[in-house]
C-alpha positions in Angstrom: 81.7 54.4 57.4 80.6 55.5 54.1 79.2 53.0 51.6 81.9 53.1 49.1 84.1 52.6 51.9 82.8 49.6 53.4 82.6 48.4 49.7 86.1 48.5 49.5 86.7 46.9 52.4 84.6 44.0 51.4 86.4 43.5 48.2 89.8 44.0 49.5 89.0 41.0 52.1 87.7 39.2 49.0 91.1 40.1 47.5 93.2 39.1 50.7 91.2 35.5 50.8 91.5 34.5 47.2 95.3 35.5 47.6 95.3 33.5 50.7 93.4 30.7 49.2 96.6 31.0 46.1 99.3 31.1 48.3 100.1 34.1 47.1 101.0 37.5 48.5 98.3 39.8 48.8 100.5 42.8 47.9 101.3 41.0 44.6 97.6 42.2 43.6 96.5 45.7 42.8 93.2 46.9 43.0 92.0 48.9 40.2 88.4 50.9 41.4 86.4 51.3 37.8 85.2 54.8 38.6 83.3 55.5 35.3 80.3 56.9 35.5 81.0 57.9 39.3 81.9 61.5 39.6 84.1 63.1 41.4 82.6 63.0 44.8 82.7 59.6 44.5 85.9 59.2 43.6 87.2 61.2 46.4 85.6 58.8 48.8 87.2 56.1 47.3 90.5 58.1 47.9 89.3 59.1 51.3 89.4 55.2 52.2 93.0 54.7 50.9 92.3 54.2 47.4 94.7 55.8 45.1 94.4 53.3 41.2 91.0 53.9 39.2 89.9 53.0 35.9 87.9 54.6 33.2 86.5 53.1 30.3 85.4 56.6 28.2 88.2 58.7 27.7 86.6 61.8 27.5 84.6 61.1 30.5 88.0 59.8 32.3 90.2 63.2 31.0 87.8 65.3 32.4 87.6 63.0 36.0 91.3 63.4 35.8 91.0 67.2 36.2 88.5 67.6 38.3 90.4 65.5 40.7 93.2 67.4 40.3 91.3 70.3 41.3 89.6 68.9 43.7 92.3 66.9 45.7 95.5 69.4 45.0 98.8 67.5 45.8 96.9 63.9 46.0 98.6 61.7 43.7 96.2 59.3 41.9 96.8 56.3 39.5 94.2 56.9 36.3 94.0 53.5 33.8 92.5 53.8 30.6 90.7 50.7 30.7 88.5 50.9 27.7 88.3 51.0 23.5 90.9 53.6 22.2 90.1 54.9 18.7 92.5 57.1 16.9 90.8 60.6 17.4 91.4 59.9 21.3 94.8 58.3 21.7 95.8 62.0 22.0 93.7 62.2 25.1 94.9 58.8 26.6 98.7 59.7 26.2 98.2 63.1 27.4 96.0 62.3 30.5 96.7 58.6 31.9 99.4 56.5 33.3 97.8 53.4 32.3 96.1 51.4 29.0 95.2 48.4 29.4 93.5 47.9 26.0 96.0 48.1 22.9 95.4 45.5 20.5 96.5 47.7 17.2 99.8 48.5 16.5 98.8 52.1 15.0 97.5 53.0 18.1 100.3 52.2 20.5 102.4 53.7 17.8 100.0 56.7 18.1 100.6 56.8 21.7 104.1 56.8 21.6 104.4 59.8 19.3 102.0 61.5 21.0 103.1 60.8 25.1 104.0 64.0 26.4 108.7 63.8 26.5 107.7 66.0 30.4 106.1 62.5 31.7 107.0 58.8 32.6 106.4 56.4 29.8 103.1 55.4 29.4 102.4 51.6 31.1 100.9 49.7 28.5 98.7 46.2 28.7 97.9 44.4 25.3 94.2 43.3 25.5 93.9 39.4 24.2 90.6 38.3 22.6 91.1 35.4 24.7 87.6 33.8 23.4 87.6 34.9 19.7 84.8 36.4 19.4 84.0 38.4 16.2 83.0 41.6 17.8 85.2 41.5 20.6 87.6 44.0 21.4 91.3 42.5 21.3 93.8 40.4 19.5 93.8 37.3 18.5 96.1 35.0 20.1 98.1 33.9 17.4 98.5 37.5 16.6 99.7 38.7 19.9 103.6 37.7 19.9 104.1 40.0 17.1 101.9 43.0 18.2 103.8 42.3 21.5 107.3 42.9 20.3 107.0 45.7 18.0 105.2 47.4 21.3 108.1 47.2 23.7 110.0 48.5 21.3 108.3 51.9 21.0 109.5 54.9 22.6 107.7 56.4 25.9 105.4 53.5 26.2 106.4 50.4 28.3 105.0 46.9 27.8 104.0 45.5 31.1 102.0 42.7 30.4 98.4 41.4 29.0 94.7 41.9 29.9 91.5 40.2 29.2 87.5 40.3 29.5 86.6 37.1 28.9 82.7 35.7 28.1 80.6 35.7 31.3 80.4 32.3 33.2 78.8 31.5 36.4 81.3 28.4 36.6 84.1 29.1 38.6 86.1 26.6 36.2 85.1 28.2 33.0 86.7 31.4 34.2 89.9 30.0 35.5 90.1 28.2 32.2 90.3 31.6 30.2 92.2 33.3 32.4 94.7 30.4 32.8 95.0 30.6 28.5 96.2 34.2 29.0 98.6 33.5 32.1 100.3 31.0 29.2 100.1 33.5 26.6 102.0 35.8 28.5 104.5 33.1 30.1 104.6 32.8 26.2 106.1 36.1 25.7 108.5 36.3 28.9 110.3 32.9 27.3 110.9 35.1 23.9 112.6 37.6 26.0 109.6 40.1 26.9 109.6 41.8 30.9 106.2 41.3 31.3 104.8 41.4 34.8 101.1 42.6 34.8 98.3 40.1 34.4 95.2 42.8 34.5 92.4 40.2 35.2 89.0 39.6 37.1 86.5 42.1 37.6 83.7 42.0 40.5 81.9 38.5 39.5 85.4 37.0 38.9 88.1 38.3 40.7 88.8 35.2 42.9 89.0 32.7 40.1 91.7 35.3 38.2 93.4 35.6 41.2 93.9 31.8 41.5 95.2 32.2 38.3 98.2 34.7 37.9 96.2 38.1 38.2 98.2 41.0 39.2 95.5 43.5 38.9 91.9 43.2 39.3 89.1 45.7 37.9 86.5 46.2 40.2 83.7 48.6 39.3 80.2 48.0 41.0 81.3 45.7 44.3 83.0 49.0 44.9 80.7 52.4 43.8 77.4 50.0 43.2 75.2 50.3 40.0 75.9 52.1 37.4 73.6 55.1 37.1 71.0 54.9 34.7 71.3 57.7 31.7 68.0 59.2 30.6 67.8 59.1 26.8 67.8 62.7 25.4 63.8 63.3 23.7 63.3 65.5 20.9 61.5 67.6 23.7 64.6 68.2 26.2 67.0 67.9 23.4 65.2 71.3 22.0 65.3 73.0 25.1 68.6 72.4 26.0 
């Protein structure tokens, strides 16, 4: 058994117990494996151990994963989530490329998305990214912004709406975390009583998958309980940049 393998299996027991521990139906919660900074060889023995949904946070890095997966694994059909900040030179790239992101909080950028999702491919599964804890340089909107960025999204062309996503502030207390991810479960309840289809909760990562779990999550974002830590990058010097 590789390592990434047994990793997995670890976190999908983690998965099964907090589900358990819910009352809830483990098949009611997806697994999302974060593969950036993994390369391909990693991700193919994520997919080797039944994995098929991974995420990627830079989207150049993730479009060219994509590829060389595709090249790779001919015929296998992988799930890639866009998982990280889209700015307007790269929604291009995400509409193109993904079936999955998870962090809209703009309205010019889903509306960039939908102009720009290729007619040849399914709609685009969006999440709206909530700045559950308000801070200033966090990515997301605010709150008592999101019911009106929510309903001029679903009605886009090629994108569908599917629900919200968070990264709240770390906490090592398990009731701290519920707390934030119980404000979003609400916020989305929210928009399903003003007529939304919402059914994604994209919540917990690998400190805090079991509270979000007890909370509503539908899909959990696991990077380094699965592939480890992240590798290091060496700064380029004025010496190797030169003689590159």
């Amino acid at each position: 058994m590789t390592t990434i393998e047994g990793n997995l299996q670890q976190v999908r027991e983690r998965v099964a117990r907090a589900c358990a521990a819910a009352g809830r139906d483990v098949k009611t919660v997806t697994l999302l494996a974060v593969s950036k900074t993994f390369g391909p060889d990693d991700v193919a023995a994520a997919v080797a151990a039944g994995q098929r949904a991974f995420g990627e946070n830079y989207i150049q890095e993730g479009v060219e994963k994509v590829l060389a997966m595709r090249a790779l694994l001919p015929g296998q059909t992988l799930e890639w989530h866009c998982i990280g900040p889209v700015q307007s030179n790269k929604t291009r790239l995400v509409a193109t490329h993904f079936d999955w992101v998870h962090s809209v909080d703009r309205l010019k950028i889903a509306q960039r998305l939908s102009e720009q999702r290729p007619e040849d491919r399914a709609p685009l599964q969006v999440c709206l990214q909530v700045n559950v804890d308000g801070g200033a340089n966090k990515s997301g909107v605010a709150p008592d912004e999101l019911p009106a960025l929510a309903h001029a999204v679903a009605a886009l062309p090629r994108l569908r709406l599917r629900g919200l996503m968070c990264i709240p502030e770390p906490s090592e207390d398990p009731m701290v975390q519920r707390s934030a991810f119980r404000q979003v479960r609400g916020l989305q309840q929210g928009l399903v009583d003003q007529g939304l289809s919402l059914d994604v909760l994209s919540m917990g990562m690998s400190d805090d998958l079991e509270p979000a779990v007890a909370e509503g999550s539908t899909m959990v974002r696991v990077g380094r309980a699965i592939f480890g830590h992240r590798p290091r990058k060496e700064p380029v010097t004025a010496s190797a940049a030169g003689s590159a």
